[in-house]
C-alpha positions in Angstrom: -10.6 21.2 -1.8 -7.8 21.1 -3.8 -6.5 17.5 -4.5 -2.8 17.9 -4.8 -2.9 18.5 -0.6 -2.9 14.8 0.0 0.0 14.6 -1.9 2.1 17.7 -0.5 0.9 16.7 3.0 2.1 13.5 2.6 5.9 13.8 0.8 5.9 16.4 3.7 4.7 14.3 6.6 6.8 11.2 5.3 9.6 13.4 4.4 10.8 14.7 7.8 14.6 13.5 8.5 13.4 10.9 11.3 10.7 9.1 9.3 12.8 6.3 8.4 14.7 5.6 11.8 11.3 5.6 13.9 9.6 3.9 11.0 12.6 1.1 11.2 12.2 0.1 14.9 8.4 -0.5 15.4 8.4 -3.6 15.8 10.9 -3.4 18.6 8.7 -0.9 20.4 5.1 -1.3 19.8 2.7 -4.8 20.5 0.3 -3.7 18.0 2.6 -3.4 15.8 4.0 -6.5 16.0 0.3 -8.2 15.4 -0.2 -6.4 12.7 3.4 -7.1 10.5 2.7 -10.5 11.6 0.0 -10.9 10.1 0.8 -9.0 6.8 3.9 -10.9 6.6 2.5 -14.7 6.4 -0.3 -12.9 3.9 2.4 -12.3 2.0 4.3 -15.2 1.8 1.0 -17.4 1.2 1.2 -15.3 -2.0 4.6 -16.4 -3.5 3.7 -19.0 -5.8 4.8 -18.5 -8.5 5.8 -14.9 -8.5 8.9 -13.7 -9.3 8.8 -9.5 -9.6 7.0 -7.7 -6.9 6.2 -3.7 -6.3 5.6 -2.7 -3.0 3.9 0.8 -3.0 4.5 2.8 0.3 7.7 0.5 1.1 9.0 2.3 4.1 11.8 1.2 5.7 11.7 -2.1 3.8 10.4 -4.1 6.6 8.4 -6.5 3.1 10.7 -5.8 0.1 13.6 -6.6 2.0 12.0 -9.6 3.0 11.0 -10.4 -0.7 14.1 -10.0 -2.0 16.1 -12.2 0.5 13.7 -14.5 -0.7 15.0 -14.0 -4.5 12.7 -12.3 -6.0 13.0 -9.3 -7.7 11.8 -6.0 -6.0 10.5 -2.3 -6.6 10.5 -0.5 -3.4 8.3 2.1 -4.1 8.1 5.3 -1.7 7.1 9.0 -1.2 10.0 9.6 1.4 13.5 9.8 0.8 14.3 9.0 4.5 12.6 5.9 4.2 14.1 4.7 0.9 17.5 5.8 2.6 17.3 3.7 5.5 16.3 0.7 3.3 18.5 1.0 1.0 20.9 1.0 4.3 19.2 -2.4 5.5 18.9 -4.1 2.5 22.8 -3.7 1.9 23.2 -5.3 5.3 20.8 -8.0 4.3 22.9 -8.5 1.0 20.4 -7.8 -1.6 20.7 -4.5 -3.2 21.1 -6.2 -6.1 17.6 -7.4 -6.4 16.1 -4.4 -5.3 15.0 -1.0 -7.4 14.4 1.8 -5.2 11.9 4.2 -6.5 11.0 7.7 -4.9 7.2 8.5 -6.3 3.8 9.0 -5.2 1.2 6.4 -5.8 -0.9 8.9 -7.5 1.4 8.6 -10.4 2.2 4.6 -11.5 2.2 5.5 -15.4 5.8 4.8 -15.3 4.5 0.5 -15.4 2.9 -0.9 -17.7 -0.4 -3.3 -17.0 0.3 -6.4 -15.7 3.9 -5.7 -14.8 4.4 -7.3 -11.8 3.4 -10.9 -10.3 3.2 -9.9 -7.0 2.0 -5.9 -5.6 1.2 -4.8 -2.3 0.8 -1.7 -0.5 0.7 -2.2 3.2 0.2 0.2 6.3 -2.3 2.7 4.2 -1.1 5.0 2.0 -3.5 4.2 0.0 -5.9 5.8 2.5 -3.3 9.2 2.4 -4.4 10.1 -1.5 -7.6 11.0 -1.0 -9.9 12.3 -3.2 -7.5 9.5 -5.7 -7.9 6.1 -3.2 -10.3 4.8 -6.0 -7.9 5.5 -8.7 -5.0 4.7 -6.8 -7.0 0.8 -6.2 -7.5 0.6 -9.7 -3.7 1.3 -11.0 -2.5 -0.7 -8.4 -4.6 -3.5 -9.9 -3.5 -2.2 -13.4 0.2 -2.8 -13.1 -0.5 -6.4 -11.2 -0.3 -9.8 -13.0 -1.6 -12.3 -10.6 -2.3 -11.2 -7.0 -3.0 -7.9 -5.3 -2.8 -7.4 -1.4 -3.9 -3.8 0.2 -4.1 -2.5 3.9 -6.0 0.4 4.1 -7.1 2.5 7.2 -10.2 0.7 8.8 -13.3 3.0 9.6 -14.7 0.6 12.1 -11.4 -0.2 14.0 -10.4 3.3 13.9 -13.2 4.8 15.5 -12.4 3.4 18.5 -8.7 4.2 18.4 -9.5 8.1 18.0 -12.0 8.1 21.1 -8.5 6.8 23.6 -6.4 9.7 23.4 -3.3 7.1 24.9 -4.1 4.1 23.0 -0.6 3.4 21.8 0.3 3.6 25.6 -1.3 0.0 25.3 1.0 -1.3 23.5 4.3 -0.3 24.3 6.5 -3.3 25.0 9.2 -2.2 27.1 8.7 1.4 28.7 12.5 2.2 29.3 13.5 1.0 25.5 14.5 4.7 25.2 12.7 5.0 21.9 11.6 9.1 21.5 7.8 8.0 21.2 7.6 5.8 23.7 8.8 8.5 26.3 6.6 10.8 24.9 3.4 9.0 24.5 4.3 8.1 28.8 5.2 12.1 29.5 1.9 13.2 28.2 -0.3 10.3 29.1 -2.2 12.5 31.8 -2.2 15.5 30.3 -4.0 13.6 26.9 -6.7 11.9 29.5 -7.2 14.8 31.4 -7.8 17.2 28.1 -10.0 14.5 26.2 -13.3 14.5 25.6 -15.9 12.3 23.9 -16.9 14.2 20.2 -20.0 12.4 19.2 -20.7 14.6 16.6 -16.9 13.6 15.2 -17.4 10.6 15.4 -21.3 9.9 13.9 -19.2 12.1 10.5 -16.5 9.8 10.9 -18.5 7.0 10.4 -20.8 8.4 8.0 -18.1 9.5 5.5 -14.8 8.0 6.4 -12.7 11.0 6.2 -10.2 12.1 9.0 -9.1 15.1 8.2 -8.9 17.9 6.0 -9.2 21.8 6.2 -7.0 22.0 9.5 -4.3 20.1 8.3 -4.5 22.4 4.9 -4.1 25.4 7.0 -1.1 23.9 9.2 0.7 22.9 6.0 0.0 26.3 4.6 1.6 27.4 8.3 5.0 25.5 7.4 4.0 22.6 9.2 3.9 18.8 8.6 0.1 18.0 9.5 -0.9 13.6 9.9 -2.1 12.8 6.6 -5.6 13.3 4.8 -6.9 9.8 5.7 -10.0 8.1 4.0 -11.0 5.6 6.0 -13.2 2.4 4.6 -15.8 -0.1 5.5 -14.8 -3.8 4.8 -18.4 -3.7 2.0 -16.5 -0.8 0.2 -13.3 -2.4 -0.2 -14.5 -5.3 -1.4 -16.9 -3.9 -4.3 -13.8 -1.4 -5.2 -12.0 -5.0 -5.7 -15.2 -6.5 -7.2 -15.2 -4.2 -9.6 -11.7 -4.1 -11.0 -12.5 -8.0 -11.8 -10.3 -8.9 -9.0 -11.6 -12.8 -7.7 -10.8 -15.1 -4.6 -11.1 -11.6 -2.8 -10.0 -12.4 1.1 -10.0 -10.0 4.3 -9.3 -9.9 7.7 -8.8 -7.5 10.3 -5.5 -7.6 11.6 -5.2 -6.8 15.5 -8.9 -7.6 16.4 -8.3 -9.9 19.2 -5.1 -8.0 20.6 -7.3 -5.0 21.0 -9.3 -7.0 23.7 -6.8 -7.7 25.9 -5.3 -5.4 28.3 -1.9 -4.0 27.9 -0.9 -5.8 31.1 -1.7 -9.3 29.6 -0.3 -8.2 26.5 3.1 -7.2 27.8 3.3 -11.0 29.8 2.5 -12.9 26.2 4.8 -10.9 24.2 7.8 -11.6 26.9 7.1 -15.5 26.9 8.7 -16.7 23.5 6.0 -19.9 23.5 3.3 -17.5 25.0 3.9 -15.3 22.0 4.0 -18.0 19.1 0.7 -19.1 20.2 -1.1 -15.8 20.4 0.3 -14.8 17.0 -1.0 -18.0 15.5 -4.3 -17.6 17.1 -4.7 -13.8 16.4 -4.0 -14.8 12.7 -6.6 -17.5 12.6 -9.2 -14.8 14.4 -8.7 -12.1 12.8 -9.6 -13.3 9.3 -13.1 -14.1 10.6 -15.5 -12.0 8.6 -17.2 -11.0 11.9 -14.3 -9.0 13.4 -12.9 -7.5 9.9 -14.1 -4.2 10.6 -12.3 -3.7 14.0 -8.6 -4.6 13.1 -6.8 -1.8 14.9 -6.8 0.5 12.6 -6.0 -1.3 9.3 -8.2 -3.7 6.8 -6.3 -5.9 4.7 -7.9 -7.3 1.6 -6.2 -9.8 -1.1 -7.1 -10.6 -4.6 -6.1 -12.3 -7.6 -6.2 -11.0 -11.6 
């Protein structure tokens, strides 16, 4: 296969002209969602001392960086798509920081542009390392190259997203308000029966899934080929791989967790009720956090594994 797909499938899958709008309001619209940033965002500021540059690759919408930077540090907002970079560049003027802030369009295939050891601080959140397949390896390893002192990655989750690809509606479970009028939201509802009533069980999917961690591949070649903007080439990891990747870039104090372990147990009902009650909510955020670093559930965060490490 030829590698430069993941790439191209990417710039165009991240590309399209709504990326950074929908990209921009998931917090507002989805529970899991909310877990999850949560999570990632008190990693991140656990990680401050003593940085003062940062590069966030696969920034998005700047939902970290802009974070970062409001927090004086000095940020490179590092993206493939222009719609994202546009609508952060749009935030972080609101925010009042554009002067701390380098925005960057590039692929995280290519980081020769920085030189080792560059920045304190780099993170890549939400999995595009996972989207560069055959490259994830390599794309680990410069991320480590241009870090000084600590490294935090989220990469898609083999174990957590096995079960998320056998429940054809499973981010019907997490929608926090059905009539916020958000375009996904109605359309995740609209075709909620017709998903159910077309789905069934692929074991033999699923047993390759596991066995080899890709999601993906010739199909969404073919539909890019077509003109099409196919999901992403996705390698997947087990929570044993990451860690010896890490191991054996000389990263130490390597840490993991599973972010949305616990919230996947409860029912979307009972979620709904905790994320309405302000108290309710602070409490199952705190708890989720302290959960879903056990080493027992890190697997079957929802469909992301973090990992941090230090130079």
């Amino acid at each position: 296969m030829n590698e430069s797909y993941s790439q191209k499938i990417s710039e165009r899958q991240w590309n399209q002209p709504d990326k950074g709008e929908r990209e921009s309001r998931r917090e507002a619209t989805f529970i899991d969602d909310i877990v999850q940033k949560d999570h990632l965002e008190r990693q991140v500021l656990a990680a401050l001392e003593g940085a003062e540059t940062v590069f966030d690759g696969g920034a998005g919408s700047g939902r970290f960086s802009i974070l970062l930077a409001k927090r004086g540090l000095r940020v490179t907002h590092f993206d493939i798509s222009k719609p994202m970079i546009e609508k952060a560049r749009e935030l972080a003027a609101e925010a009042g920081v554009l002067d701390r802030m380098e925005f960057v369009q590039g692929a995280l295939e290519d980081l020769s542009a920085y030189r080792d050891g560059q920045f304190d601080l780099v993170f890549s959140f939400d999995a595009p390392v996972s989207y560069t397949w055959p490259n994830q390896e390599r794309v680990i390893g410069e991320l480590a190259r241009i870090c000084g002192k600590r490294l935090l990655l989220s990469v898609a989750s083999r174990l957590g997203s096995l079960p998320y690809l056998a429940d054809p509606i499973q981010k019907s479970h997490y929608i926090l308000d059905e009539n916020c009028g958000d375009p996904f939201v109605d359309w995740c509802l609209s075709h909620r029966e017709e998903m159910v009533e077309n789905f069934r069980f692929d074991r033999a999917g699923m047993e390759k899934l596991l066995a080899e961690g890709l999601m993906g591949g010739q199909a969404e070649i073919d539909e890019y080929e077509r003109g099409g903007a196919p999901w992403c080439i996705t390698y997947s990891f087990l929570p044993e791989e990451l860690r010896g990747i890490l191991e054996g870039l000389g990263m130490k104090n390597i840490r993991m967790a599973g972010p949305g372990a616990y919230a996947r147990s409860i029912s979307w009902e009972i979620l709904r009720k905790i994320m309405e009650d302000p108290e309710q909510r602070r409490d199952f955020l705190d708890f989720c956090y302290e959960y879903d670093q056990n080493p027992y559930v890190l697997g079957m965060g929802k469909d992301n594994l973090f990992a941090s490490a230090e130079k």
